[in-house]
N, CA, C and O atoms as a DFTB+ gen file, in Angstrom:
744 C
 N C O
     1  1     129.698     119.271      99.086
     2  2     128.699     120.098      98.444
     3  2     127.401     119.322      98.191
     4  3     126.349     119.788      98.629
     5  1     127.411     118.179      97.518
     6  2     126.146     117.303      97.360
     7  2     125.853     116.829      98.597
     8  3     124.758     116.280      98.719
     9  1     126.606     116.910      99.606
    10  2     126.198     116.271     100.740
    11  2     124.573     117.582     101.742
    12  3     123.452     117.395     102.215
    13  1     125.600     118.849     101.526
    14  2     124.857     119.724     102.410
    15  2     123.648     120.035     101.038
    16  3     122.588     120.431     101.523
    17  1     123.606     119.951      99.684
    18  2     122.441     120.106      99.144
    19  2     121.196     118.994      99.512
    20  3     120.038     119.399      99.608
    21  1     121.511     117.691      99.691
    22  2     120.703     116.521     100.278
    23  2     120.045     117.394     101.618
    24  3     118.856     117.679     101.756
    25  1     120.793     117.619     102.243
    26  2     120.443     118.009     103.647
    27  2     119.580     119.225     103.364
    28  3     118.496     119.164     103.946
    29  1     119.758     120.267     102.657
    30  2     118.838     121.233     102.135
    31  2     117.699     120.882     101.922
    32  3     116.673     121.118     102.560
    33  1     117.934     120.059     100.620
    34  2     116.389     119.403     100.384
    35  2     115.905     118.564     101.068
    36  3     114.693     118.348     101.081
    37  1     116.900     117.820     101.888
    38  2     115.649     117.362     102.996
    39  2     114.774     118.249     104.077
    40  3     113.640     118.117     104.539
    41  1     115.723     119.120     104.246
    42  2     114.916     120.605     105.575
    43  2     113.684     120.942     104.665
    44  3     112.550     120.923     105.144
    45  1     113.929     121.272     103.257
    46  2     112.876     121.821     102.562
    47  2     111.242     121.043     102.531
    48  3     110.153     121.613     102.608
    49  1     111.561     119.376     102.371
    50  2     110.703     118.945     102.097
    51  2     109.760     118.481     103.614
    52  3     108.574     118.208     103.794
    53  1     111.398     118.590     104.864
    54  2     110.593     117.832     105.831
    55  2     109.980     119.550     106.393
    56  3     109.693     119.670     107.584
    57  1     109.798     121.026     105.249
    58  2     109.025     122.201     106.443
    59  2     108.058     122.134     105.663
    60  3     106.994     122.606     106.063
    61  1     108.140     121.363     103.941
    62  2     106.600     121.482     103.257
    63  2     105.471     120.154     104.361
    64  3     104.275     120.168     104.654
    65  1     106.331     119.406     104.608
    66  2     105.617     118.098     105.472
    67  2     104.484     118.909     106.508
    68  3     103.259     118.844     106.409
    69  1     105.333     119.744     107.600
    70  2     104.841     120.946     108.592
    71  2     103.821     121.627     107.991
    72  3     102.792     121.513     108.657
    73  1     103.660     122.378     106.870
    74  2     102.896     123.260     106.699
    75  2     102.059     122.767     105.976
    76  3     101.095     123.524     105.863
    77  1     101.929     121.609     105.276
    78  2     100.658     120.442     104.761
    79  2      99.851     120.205     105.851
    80  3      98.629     120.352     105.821
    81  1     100.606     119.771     107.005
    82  2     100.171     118.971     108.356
    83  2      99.775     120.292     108.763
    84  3      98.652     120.161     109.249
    85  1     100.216     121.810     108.826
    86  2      99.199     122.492     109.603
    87  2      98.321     123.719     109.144
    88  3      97.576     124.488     109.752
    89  1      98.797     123.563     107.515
    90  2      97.613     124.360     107.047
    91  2      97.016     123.742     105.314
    92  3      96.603     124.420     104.373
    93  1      97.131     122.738     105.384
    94  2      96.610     121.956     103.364
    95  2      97.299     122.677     102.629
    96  3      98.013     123.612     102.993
    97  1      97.154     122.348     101.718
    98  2      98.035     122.655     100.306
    99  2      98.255     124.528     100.339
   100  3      99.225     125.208     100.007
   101  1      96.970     124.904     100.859
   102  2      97.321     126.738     100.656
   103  2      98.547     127.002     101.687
   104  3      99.230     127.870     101.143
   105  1      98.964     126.753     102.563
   106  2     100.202     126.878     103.669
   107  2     101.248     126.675     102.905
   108  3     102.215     127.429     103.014
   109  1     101.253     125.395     101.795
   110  2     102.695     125.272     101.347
   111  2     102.779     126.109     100.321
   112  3     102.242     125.837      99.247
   113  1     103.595     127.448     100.561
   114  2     104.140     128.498      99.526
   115  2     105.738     128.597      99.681
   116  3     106.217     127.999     100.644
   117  1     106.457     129.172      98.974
   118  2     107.905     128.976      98.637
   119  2     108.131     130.372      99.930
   120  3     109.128     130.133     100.611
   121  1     107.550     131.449     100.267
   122  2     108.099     132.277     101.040
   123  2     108.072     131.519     102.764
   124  3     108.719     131.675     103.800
   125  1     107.044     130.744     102.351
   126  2     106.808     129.769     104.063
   127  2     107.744     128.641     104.181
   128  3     108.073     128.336     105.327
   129  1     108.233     127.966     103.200
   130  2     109.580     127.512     102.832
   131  2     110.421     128.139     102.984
   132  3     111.242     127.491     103.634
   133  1     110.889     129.397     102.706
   134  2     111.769     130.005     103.068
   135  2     111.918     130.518     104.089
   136  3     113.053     130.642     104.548
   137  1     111.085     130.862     104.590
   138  2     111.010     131.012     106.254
   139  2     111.408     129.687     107.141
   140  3     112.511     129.486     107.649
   141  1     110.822     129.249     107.177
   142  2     111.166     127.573     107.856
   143  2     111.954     127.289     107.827
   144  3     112.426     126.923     108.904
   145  1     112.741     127.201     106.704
   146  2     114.532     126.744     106.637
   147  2     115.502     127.510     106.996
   148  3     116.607     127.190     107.434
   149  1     114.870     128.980     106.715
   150  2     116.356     129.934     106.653
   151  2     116.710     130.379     105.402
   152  3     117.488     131.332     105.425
   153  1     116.324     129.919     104.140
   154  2     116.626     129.789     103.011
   155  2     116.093     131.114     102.210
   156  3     114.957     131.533     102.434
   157  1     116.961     131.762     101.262
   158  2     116.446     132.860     100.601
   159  2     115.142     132.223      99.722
   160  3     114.864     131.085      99.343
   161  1     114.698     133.122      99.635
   162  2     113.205     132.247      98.738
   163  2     113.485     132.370      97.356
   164  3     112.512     132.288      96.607
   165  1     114.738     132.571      96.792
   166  2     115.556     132.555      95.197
   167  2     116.264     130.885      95.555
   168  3     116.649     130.105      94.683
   169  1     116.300     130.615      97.140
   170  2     117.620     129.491      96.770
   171  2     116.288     128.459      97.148
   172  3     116.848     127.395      97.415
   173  1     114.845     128.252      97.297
   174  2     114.129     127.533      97.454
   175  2     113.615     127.001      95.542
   176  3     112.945     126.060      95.117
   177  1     114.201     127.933      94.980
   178  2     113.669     128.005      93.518
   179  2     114.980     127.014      92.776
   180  3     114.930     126.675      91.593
   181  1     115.872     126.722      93.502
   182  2     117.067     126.343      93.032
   183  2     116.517     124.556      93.430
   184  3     116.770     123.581      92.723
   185  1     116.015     124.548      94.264
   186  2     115.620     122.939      94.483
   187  2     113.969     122.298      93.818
   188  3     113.622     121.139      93.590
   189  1     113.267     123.528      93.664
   190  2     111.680     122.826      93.262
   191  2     111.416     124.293      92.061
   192  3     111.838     125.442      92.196
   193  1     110.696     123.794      91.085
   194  2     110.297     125.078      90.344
   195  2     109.509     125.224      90.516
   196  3     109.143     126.218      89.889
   197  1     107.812     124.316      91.822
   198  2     106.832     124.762      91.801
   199  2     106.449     124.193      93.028
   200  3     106.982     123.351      93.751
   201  1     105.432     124.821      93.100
   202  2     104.966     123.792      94.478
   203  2     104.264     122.395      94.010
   204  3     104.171     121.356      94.664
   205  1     103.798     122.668      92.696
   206  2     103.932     120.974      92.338
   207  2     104.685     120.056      92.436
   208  3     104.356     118.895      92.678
   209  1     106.018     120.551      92.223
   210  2     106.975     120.106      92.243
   211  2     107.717     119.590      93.321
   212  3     108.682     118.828      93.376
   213  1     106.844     120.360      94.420
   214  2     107.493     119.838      96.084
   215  2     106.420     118.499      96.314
   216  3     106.823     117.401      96.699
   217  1     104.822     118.844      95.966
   218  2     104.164     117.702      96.528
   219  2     104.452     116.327      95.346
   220  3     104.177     115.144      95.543
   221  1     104.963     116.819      94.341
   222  2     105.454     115.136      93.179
   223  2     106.585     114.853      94.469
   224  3     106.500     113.705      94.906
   225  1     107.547     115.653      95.091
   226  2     108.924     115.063      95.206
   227  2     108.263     114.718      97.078
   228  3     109.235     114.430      97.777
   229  1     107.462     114.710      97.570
   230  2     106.905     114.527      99.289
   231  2     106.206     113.005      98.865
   232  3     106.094     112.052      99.637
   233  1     105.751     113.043      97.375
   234  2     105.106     111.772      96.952
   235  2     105.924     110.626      96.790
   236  3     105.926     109.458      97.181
   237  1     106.343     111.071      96.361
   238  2     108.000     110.336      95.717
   239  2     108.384     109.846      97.003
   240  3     107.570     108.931      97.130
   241  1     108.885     109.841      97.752
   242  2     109.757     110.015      98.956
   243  2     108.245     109.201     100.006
   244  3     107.966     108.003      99.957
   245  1     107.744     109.910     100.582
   246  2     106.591     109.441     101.258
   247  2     105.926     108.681     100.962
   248  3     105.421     108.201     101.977
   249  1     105.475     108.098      99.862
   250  2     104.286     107.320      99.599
   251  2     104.622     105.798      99.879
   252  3     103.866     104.853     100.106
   253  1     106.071     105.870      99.785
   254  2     106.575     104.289      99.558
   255  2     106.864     103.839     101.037
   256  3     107.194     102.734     101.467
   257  1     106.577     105.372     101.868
   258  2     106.830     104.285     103.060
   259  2     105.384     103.916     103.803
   260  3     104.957     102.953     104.440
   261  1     104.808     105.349     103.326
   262  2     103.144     105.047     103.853
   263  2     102.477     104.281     103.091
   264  3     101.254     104.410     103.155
   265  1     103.144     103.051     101.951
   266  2     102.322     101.948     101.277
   267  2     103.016     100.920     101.973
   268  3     102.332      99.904     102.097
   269  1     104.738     100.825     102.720
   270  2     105.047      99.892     103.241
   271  2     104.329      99.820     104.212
   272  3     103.577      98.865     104.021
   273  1     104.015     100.530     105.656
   274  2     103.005     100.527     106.669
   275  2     101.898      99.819     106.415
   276  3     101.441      99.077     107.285
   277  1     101.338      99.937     105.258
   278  2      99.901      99.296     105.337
   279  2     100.371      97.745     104.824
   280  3      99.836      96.786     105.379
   281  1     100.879      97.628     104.287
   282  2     101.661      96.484     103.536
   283  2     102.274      95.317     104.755
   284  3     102.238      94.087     104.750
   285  1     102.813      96.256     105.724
   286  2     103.477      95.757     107.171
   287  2     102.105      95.016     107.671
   288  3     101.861      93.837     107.926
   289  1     101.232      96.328     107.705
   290  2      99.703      95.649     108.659
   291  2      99.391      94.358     108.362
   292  3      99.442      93.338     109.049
   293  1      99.027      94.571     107.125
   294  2      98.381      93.458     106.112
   295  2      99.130      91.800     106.840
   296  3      98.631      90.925     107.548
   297  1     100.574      91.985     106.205
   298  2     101.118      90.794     106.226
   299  2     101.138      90.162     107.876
   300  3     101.370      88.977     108.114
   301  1     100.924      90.926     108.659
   302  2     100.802      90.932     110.202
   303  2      99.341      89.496     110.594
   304  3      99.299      88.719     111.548
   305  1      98.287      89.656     109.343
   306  2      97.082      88.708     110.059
   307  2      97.233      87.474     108.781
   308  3      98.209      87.554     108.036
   309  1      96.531      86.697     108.646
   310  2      96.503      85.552     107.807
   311  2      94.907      85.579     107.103
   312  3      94.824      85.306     105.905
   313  1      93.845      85.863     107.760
   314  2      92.736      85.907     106.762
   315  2      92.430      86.839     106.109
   316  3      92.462      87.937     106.665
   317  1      92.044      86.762     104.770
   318  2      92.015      87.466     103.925
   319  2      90.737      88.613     104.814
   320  3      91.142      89.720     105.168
   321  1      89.771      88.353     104.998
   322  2      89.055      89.790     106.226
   323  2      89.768      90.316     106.857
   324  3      89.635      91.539     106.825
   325  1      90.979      89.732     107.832
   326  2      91.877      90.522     108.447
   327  2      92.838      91.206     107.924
   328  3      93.561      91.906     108.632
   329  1      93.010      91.101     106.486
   330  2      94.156      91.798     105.927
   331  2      93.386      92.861     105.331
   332  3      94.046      93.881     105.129
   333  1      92.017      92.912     104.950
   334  2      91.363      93.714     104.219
   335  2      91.017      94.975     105.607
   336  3      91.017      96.180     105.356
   337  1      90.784      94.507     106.816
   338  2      90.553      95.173     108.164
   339  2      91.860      95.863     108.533
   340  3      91.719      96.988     109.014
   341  1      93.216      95.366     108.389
   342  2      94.230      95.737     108.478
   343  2      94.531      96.758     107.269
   344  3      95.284      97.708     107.484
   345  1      93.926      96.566     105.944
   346  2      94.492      97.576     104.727
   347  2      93.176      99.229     105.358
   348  3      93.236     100.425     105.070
   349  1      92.532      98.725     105.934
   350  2      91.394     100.002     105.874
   351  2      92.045     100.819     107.277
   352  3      92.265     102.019     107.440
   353  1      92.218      99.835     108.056
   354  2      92.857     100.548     109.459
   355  2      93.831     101.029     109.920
   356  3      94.032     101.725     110.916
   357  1      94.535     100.579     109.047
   358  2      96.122     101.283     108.921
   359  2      95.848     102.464     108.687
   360  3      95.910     103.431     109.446
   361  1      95.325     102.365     106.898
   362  2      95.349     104.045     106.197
   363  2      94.760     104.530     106.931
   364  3      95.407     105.572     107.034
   365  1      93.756     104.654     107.774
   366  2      92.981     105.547     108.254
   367  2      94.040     106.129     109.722
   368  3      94.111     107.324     110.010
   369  1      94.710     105.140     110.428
   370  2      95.677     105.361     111.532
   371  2      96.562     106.478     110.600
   372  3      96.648     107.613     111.069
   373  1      97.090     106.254     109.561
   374  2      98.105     107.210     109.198
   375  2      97.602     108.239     108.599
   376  3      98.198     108.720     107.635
   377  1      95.951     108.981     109.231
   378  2      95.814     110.382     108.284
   379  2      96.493     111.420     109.665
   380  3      96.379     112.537     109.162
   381  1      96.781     111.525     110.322
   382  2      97.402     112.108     111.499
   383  2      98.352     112.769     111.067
   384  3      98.485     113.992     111.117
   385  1      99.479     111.528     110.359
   386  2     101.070     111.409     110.210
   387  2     101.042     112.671     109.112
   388  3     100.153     113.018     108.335
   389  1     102.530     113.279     109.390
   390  2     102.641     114.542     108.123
   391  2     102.882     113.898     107.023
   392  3     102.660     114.640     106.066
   393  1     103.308     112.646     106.640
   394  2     103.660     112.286     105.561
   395  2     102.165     111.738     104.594
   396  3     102.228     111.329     103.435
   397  1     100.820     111.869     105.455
   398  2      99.964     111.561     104.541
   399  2      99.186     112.648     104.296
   400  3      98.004     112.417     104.041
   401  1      99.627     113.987     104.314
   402  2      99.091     115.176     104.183
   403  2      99.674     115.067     102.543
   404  3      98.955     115.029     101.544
   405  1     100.995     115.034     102.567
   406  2     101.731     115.065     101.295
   407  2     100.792     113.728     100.091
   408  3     100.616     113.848      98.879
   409  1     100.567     113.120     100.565
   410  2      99.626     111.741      99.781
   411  2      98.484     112.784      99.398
   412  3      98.277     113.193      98.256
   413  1      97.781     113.144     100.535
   414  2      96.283     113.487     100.385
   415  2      96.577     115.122      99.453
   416  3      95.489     115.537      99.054
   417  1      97.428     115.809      99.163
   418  2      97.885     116.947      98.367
   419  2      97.524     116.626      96.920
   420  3      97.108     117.524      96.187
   421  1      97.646     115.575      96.556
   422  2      98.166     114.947      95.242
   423  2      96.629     115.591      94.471
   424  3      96.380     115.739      93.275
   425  1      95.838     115.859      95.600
   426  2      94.294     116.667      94.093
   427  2      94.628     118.053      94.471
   428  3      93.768     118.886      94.754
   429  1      95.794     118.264      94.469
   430  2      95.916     120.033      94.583
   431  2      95.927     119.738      92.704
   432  3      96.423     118.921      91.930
   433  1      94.718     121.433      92.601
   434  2      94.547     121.277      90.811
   435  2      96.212     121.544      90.477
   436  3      96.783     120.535      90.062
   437  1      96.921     122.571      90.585
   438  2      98.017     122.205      90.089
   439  2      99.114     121.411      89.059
   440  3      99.666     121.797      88.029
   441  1      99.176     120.156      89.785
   442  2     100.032     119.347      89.513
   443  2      99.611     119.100      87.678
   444  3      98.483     119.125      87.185
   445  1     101.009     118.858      86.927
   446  2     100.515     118.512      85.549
   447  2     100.480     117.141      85.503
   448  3     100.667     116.425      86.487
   449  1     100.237     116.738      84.350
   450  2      99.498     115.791      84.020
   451  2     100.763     114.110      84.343
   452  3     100.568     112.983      84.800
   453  1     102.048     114.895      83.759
   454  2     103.103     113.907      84.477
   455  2     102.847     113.330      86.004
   456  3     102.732     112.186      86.444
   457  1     102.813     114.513      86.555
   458  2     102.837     114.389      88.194
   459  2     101.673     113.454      88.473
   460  3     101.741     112.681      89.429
   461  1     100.650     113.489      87.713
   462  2      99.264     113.428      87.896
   463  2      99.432     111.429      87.764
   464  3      98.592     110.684      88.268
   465  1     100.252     111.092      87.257
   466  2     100.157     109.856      86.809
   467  2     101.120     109.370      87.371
   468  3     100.745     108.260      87.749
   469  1     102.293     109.548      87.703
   470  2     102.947     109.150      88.482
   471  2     102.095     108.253      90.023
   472  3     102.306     107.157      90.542
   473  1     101.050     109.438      90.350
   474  2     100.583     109.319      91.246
   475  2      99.296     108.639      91.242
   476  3      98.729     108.613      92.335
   477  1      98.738     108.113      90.315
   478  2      97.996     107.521      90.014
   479  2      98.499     105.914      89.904
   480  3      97.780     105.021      90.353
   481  1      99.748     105.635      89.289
   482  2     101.151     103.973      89.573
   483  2     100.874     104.016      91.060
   484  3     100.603     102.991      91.686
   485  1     100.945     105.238      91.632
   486  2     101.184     104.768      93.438
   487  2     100.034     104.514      93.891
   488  3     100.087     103.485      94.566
   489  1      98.789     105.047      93.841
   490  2      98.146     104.417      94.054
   491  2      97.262     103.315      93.963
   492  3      96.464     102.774      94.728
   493  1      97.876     103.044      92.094
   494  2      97.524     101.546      92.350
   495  2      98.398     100.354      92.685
   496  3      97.946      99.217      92.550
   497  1      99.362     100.523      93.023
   498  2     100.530      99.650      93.842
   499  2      99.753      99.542      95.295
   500  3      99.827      98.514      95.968
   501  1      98.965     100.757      95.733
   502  2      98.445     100.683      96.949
   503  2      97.061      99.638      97.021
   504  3      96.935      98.871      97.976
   505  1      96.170      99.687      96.050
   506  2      95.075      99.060      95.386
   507  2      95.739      97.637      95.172
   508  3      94.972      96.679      95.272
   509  1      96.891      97.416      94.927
   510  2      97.237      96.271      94.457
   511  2      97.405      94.800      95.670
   512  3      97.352      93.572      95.615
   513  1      97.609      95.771      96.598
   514  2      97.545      95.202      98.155
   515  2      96.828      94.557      98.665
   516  3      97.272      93.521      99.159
   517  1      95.846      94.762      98.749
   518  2      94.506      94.034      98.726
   519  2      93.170      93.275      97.324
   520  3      91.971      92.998      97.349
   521  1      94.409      93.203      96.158
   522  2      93.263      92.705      95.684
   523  2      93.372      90.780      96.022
   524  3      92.338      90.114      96.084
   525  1      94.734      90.162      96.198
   526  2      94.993      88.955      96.589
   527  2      93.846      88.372      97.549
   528  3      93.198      87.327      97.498
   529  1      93.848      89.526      98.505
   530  2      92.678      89.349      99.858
   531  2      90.961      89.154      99.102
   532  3      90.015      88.441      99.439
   533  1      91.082      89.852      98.302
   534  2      89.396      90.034      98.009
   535  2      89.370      88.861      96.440
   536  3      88.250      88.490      96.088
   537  1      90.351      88.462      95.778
   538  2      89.996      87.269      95.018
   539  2      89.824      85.736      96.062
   540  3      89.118      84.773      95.763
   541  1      90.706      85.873      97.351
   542  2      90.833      84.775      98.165
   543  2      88.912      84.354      98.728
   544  3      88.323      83.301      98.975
   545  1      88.490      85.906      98.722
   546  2      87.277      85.831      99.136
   547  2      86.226      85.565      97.790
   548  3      85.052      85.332      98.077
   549  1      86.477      85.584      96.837
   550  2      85.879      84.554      95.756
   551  2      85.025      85.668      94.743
   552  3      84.082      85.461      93.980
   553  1      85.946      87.236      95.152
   554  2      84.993      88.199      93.747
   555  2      85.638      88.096      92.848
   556  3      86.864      88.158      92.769
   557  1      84.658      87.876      91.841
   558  2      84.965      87.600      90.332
   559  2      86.105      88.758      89.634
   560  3      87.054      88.455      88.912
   561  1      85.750      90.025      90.031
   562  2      86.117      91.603      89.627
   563  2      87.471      91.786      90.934
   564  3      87.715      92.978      91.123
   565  1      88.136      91.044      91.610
   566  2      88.755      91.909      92.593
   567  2      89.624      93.066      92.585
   568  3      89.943      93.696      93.594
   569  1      90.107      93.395      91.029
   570  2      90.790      95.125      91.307
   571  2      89.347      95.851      91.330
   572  3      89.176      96.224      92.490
   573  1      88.351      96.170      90.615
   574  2      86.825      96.531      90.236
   575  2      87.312      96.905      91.957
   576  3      87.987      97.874      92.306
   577  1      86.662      95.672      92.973
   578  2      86.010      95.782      93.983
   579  2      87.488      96.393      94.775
   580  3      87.041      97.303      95.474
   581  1      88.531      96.358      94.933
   582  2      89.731      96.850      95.652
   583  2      89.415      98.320      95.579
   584  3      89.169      98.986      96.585
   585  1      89.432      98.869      94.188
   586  2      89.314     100.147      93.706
   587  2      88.226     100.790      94.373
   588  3      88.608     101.767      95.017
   589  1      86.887     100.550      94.442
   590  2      85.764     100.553      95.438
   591  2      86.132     101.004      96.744
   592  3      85.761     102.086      97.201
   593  1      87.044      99.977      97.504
   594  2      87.183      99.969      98.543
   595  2      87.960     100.616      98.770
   596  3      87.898     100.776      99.990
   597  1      89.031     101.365      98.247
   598  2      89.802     102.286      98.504
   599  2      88.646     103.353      98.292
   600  3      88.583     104.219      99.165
   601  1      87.778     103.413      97.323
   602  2      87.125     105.152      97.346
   603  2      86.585     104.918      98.774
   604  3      86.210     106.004      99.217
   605  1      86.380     103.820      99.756
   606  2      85.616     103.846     100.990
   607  2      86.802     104.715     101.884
   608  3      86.664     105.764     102.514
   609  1      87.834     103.991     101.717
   610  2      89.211     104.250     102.269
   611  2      89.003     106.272     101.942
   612  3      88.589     107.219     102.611
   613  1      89.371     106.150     101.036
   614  2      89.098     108.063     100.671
   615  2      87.811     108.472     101.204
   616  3      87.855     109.449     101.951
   617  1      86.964     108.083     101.046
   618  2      86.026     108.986     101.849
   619  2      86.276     109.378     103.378
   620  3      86.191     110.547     103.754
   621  1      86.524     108.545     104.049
   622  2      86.553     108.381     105.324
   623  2      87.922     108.853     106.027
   624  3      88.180     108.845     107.231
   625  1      88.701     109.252     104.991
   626  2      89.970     109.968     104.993
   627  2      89.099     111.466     105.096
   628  3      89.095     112.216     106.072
   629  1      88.455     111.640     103.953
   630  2      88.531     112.838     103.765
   631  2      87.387     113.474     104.841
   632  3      87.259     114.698     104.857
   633  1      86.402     112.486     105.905
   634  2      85.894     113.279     107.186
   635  2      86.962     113.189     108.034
   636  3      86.961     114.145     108.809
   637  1      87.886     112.424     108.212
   638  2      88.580     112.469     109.246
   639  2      89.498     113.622     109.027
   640  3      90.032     114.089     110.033
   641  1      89.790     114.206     107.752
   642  2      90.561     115.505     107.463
   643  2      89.974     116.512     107.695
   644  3      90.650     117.487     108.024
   645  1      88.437     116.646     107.604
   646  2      87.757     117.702     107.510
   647  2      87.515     117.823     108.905
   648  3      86.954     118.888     109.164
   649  1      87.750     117.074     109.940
   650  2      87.601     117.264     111.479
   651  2      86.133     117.312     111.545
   652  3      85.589     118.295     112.047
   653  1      85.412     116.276     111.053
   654  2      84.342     116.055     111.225
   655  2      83.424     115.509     112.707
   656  3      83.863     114.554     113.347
   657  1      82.410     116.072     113.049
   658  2      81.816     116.132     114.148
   659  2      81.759     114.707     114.706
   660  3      81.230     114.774     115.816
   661  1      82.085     113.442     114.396
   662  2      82.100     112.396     114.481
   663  2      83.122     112.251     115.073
   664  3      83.970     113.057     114.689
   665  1      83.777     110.958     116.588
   666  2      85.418     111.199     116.700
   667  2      85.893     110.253     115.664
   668  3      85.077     109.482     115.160
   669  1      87.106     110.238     115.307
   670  2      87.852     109.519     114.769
   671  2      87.722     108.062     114.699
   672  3      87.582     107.475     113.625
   673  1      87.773     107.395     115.990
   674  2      87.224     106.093     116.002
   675  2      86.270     105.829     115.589
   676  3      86.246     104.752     114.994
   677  1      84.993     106.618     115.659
   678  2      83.707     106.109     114.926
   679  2      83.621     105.880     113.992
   680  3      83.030     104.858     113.643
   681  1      84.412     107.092     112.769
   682  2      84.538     107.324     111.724
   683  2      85.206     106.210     111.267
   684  3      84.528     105.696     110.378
   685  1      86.805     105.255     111.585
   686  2      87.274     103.975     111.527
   687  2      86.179     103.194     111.598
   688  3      85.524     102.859     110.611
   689  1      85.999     102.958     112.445
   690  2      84.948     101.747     113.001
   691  2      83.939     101.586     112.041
   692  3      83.497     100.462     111.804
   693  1      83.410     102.860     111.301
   694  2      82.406     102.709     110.131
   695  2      82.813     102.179     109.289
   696  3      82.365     101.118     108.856
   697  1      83.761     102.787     108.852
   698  2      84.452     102.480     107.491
   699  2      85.033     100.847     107.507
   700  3      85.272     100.217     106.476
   701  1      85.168     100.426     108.601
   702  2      86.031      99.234     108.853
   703  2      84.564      98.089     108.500
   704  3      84.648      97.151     107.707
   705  1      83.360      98.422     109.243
   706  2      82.368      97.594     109.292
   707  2      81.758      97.522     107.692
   708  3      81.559      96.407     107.207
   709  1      81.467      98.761     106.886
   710  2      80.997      99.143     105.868
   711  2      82.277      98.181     105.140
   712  3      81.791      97.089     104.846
   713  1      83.507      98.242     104.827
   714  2      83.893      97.481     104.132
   715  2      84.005      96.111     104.079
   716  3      83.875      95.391     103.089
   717  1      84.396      95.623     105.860
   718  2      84.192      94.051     105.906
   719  2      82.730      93.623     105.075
   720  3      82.641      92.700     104.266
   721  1      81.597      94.561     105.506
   722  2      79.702      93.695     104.955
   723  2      80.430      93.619     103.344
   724  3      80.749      92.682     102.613
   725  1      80.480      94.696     103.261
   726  2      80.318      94.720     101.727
   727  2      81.438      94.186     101.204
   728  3      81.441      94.424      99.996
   729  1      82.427      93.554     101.546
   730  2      83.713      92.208     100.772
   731  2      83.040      90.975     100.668
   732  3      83.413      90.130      99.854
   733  1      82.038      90.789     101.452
   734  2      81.550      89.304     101.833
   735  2      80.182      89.203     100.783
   736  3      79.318      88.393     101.118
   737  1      80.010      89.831      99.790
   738  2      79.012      89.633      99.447
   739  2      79.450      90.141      97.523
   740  3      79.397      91.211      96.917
   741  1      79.981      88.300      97.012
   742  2      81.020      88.840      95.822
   743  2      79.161      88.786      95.077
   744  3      78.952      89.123      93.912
């Protein structure tokens, strides 16, 4: 019985993954869940009480592997520029993946204030990644300037979400150059 409920909630969370990835937060509704699985849309209420409740539990689940990935990159080069080039290029490689639709959900107004902070620990575990890199480079402030550099990281997420007239690579390539100038200058 606990075995096939796991398996439930995993179908559930891996059709909210699908409908993040192909329509943003308005796609994920409990009747489109229920469609996707098979599932009466009373027995979708038996696993999440909200759709907040699906993007806290896609966070939960997802975030820790899309912070190991960048974490993987990182430890992959040895200079602190290359790990900071590796923390910007990763995230930006993984806005594609369905599991960072569920990340990028997290400003659906929705979510309460629990959820809200939860997710706020994850992303500074993510922030926390690169601040080693940017004290190595001699700023006085390095969470200050990490924190910074992630809003670069979010911006450039959020043209590459918006399917902005720019391709994708350019949009990297900016963001990659814009953050290396501006690390080097504590």
């Amino acid at each position: 019985m606990a075995e096939h409920r796991t398996m439930q909630r995993d179908a559930l969370l891996d059709a909210a993954r699908a409908l993040l990835s192909e329509g943003g937060t308005e796609a994920l509704t409990f009747p489109a869940l229920a469609e996707r699985t098979g599932l009466a849309r009373s027995s979708v209420y038996e696993y999440f009480r909200s759709r907040a409740a699906v993007v806290e539990e896609l966070c939960a689940v997802d975030f820790p592997v899309w912070a190991a990935e960048v974490e993987a990159a990182m430890e992959l080069v040895a200079t602190p520029e290359a790990k900071i080039e590796a923390y910007v290029r990763r995230q930006l490689a993984l806005v594609g993946d369905r599991r960072h639709r569920a990340v990028v959900a997290i400003s659906a107004g929705e979510l309460d204030e629990g959820a809200r902070e939860k997710i706020r620990a994850a992303h500074g575990q993510l922030i926390a990644m690169v601040v080693e890199a940017l004290a190595a480079l001699g700023h006085d402030q390095p969470r200050l300037t990490a924190m910074l550099l992630q809003g670069l990281v979010d911006a450039a997420v959020r043209r590459l979400e918006l399917g902005a007239a720019e391709p994708p690579q350019e949009i990297t390539e900016a963001a990659v150059s814009m953050a290396l100038q501006g690390v080097h200058r504590p």
